[in-house]
C-alpha positions as a printed NumPy array, in Angstrom:
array([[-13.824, -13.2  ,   9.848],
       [-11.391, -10.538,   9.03 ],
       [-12.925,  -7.2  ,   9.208],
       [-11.106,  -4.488,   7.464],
       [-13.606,  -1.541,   7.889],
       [-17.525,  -1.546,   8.477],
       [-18.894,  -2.139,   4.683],
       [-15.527,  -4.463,   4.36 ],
       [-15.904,  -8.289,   6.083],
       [-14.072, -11.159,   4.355],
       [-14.595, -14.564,   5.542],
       [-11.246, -16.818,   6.721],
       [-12.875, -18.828,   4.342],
       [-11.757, -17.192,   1.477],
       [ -8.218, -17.272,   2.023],
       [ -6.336, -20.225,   1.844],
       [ -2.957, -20.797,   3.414],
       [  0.306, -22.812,   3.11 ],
       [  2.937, -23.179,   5.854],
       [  6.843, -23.812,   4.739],
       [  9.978, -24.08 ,   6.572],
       [ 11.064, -20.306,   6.871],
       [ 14.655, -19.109,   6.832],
       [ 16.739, -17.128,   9.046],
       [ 17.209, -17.556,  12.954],
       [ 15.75 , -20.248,  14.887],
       [ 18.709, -22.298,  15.115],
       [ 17.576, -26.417,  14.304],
       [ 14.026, -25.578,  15.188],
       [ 14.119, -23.374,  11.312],
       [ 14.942, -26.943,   9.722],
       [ 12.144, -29.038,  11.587],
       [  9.197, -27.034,  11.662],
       [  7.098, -24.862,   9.173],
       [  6.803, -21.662,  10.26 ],
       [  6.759, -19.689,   7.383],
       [  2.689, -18.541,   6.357],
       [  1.647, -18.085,   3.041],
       [ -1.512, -16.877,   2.227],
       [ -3.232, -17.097,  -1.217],
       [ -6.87 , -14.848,  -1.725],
       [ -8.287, -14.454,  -5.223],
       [-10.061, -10.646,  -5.173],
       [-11.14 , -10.81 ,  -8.452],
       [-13.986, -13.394,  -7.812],
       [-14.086, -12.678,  -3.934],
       [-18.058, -11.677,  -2.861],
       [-17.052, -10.621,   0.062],
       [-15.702,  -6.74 ,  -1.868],
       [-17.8  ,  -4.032,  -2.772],
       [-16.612,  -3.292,  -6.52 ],
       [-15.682,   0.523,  -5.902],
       [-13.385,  -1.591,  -4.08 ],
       [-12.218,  -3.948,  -5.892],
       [-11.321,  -2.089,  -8.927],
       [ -9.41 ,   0.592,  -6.749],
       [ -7.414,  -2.996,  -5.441],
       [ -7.191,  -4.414,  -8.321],
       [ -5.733,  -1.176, -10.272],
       [ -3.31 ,  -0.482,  -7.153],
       [ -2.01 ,  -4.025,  -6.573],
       [ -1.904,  -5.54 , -10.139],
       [  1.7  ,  -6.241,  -9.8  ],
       [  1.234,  -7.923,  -6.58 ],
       [ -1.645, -10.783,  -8.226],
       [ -0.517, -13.761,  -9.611],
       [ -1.545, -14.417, -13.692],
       [ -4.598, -16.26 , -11.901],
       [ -5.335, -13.445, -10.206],
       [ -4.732, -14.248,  -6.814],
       [ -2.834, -12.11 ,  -4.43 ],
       [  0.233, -14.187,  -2.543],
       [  1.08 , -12.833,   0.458],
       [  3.806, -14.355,   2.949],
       [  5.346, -13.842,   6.458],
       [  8.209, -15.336,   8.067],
       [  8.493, -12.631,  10.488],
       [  8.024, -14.786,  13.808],
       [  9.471, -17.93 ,  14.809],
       [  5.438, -18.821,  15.614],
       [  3.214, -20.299,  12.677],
       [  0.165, -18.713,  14.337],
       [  1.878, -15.037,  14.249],
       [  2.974, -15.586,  11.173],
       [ -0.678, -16.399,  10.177],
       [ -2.331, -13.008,  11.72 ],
       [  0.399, -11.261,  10.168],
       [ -0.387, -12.156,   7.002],
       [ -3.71 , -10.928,   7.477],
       [ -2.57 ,  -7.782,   9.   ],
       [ -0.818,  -7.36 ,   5.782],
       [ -3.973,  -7.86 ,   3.797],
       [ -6.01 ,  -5.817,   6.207],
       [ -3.388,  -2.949,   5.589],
       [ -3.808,  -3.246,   1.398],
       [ -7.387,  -3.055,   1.863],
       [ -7.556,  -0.136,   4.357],
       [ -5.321,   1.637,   1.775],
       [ -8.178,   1.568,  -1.43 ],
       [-11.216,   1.508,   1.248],
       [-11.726,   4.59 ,   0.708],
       [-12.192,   6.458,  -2.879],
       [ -9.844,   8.931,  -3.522],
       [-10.704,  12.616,  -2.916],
       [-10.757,  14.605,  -5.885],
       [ -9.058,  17.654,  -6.583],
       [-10.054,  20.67 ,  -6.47 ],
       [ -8.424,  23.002,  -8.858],
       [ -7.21 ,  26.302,  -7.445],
       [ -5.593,  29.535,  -8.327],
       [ -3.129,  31.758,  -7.022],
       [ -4.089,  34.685,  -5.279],
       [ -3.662,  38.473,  -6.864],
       [ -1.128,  39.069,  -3.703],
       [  0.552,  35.447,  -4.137],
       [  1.079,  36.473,  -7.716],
       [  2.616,  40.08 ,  -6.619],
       [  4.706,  38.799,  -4.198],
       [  6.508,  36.459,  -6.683],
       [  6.941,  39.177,  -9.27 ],
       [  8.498,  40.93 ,  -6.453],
       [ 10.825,  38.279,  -5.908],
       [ 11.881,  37.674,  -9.546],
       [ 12.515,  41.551,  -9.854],
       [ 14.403,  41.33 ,  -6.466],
       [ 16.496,  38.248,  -7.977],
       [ 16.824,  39.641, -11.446],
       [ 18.089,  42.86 ,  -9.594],
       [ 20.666,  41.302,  -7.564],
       [ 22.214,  39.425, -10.138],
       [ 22.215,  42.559, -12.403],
       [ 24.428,  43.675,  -9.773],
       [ 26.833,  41.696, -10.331],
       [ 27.551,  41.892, -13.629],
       [ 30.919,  43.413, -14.782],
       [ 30.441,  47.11 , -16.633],
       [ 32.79 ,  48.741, -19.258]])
């Protein structure tokens, strides 16, 4: 079970994953075993998300899902298949902390009577000094 937040609990079941040789260091042991964890989820069809959630994910990570619409994430960070595995998860566990929450709107605000002075003040200040500069006949 991979539990993201309270109201967010996705089943290992639901994710499916590959393992492939991985590149980089390792020496021999890189050509020999599979190390490298892929991990294929489809969110669009998953029961497992709320959909306030999934249509913040989906919105946010549309580049990142396949024409299926499955997400691919991979890891090759560790020389360790299992690592590699929770890693992977991590990763997914990160995405979905990221759109857990709905965004906070905004509130729209306006500048004080004294904010507003004191940048008059400082365009008249400005204006002034470069007045100053000028060459006269």
């Amino acid at each position: 079970m991979l539990l993201v937040a309270p109201h967010i609990r996705i089943p290992l079941a639901e994710f499916e994953f590959q393992y492939v040789r991985s590149s980089g260091p390792g020496g021999q042991n890189v050509n020999k075993v599979n190390s490298k964890a892929q991990l294929r989820w489809n969110p669009t069809t998953s029961p497992s998300l709320l959909e306030s959630v999934r249509a913040r994910f989906l919105e946010r990570y549309r580049s990142r899902l396949t024409t299926e619409g499955e997400l691919v994430v991979m890891s090759d960070r560790f020389r360790d298949q299992a690592k590699n595995t929770d890693d992977c998860l991590t990763k997914v566990r990160d995405m979905l902390l990221a759109v857990a929450q709905p965004p906070k709107k905004r509130k729209a605000t306006k500048p004080s009577r004294a904010a507003k002075q004191r940048r008059l003040d400082s365009k008249k200040r400005d204006s002034a000094k470069k007045q100053n500069r000028r060459w006269s006949e």
